[in-house]
N, C-alpha and C positions, 0 to 999 in steps of 0.2 A: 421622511426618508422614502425615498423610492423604492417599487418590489423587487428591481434587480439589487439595488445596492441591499437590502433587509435580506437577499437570499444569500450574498455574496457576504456580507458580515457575521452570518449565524455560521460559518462553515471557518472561520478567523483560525490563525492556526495554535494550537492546543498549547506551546510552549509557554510555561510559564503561569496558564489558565485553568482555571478551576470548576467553569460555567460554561452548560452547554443548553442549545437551544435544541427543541424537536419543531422542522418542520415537516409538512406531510402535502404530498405532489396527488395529481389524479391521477395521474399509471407513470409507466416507467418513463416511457422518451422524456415527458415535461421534468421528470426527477434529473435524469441524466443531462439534460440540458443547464439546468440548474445547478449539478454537478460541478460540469465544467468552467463553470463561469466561478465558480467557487474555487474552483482547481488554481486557473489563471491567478484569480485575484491572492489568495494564497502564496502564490509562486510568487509575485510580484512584491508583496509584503516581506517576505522572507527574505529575498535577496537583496534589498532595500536595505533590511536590518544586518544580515549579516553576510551577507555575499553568498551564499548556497540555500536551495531548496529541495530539504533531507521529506520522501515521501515513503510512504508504506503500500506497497498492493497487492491485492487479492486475487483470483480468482472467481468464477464464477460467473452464475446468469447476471446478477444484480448492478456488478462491473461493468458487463462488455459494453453497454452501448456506450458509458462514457469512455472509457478507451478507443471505441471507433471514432466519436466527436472529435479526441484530442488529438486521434491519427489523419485528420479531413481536415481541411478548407473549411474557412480560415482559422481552425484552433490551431493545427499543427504547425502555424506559421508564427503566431503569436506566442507561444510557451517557448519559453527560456529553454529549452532542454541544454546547453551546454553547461546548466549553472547551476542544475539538478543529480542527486544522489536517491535512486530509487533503489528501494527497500524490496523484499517481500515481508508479510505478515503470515503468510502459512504456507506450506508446501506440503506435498506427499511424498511420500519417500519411494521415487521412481526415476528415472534419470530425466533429462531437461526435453528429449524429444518425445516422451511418454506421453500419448492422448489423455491419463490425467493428472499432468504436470500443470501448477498453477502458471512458473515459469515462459513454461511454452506456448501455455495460454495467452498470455501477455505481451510474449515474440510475438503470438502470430495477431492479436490483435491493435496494439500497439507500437510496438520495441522497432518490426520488421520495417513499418514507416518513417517512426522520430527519426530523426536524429541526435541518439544520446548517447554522448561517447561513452563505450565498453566499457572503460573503466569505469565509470559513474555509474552502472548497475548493476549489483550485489544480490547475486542470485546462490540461494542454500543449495550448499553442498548433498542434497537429496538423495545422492545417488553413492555416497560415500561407502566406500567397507567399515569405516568406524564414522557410525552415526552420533555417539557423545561426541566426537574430537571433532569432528566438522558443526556442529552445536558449537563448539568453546573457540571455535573461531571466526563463526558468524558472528557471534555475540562480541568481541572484541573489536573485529571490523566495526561493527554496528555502536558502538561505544565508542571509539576513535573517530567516525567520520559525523554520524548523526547528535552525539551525545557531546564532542568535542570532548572524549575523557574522561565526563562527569558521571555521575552514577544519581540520575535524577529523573521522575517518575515520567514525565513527558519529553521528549526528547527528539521526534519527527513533528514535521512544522504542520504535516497532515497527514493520516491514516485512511486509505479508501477501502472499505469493509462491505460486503454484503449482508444478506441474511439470508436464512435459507427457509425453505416453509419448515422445518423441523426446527426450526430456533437458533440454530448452531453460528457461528460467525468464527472465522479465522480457524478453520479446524478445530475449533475446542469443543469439546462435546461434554453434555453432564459429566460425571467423577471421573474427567481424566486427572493427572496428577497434575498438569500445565493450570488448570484452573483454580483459581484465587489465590496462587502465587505471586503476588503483586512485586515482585522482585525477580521473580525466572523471566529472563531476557530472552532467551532461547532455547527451546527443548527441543530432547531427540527424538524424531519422528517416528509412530510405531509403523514400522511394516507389516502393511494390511494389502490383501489381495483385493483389487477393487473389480472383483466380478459379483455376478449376483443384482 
């Protein structure tokens, strides 16, 4: 098997799958390169099988360059965005133009180029006066469109996560109450002042 197809199969999408590979890149660009071709190949698998490609994403350093690949020549030409449902996996509870809004993060490094129609991205209500009730409707959203319904442990065809030098991934931090709930679909975000 060839190295692009061996990086583009290890990244296959989780539905359904029980097995996962580690590969390890030599700095970021060759990662995020590798990323995207992962992205693609995902996308293509997915709407092959079932006509949409439900994605999860993050914010952060670990992210951006692959969102800037998928926003350039020629990825941004290639990726199906009309046949995609993007997700997020963590937000802050600050509104969508807040500099640390993962959202916005993703406007500006993403979203502001694709072409993915509005409807097809499903951004947390972060900003809500009732943070459970916009929780319990993220989660039904995301149950109805990604899940088709189901209530089953994988359910986005791919998740794109960073890590942080402090270990952390998707906002979950040691004993918050979100971790090892292998069932909390969506939690309310604590309102934390991000100065400091």
């Amino acid at each position: 098997m060839a190295s692009d197809e061996r990086k583009a199969s290890a990244a296959t999408s989780w539905r359904g799958r029980q097995r996962a590979e580690v590969l390890v890149y030599p700095d970021l660009e060759s990662l995020s390169h590798a990323a995207a071709q992962a992205f693609l190949a995902n996308a293509s698998r997915a709407i092959a099988n079932h006509g949409d490609f439900c994605v999860g994403l993050s914010g952060g350093s670990t992210p951006r360059r692959l969102y800037e690949i998928l926003a350039s020549p020629p990825s941004v030409d290639r990726v199906p965005w009309r046949h995609m449902h993007l997700f997020f996996c963590d937000e802050r509870a600050v509104p969508p133009d807040a500099a640390e809004s993962n959202y916005g993060f993703v406007a500006a490094t993403l979203l502001n180029t694709a072409q993915v129609p509005a409807a097809q991205v499903h951004r947390m209500e972060a900003d809500a006066d009732d943070m459970e009730a916009a929780a319990g409707r993220y989660e039904r959203t995301f149950r109805r469109i990604a899940c088709r319904g189901e209530r089953a442990p994988f359910c986005l065809d791919l998740a794109v996560l960073g890590i942080d030098a402090d270990g952390h991934t998707a906002s979950l931090f040691p004993r918050s109450a979100a971790v090892g709930d292998g069932w909390l679909w969506s939690a309310k975000p604590r309102r934390r002042s991000c100065e400091g």
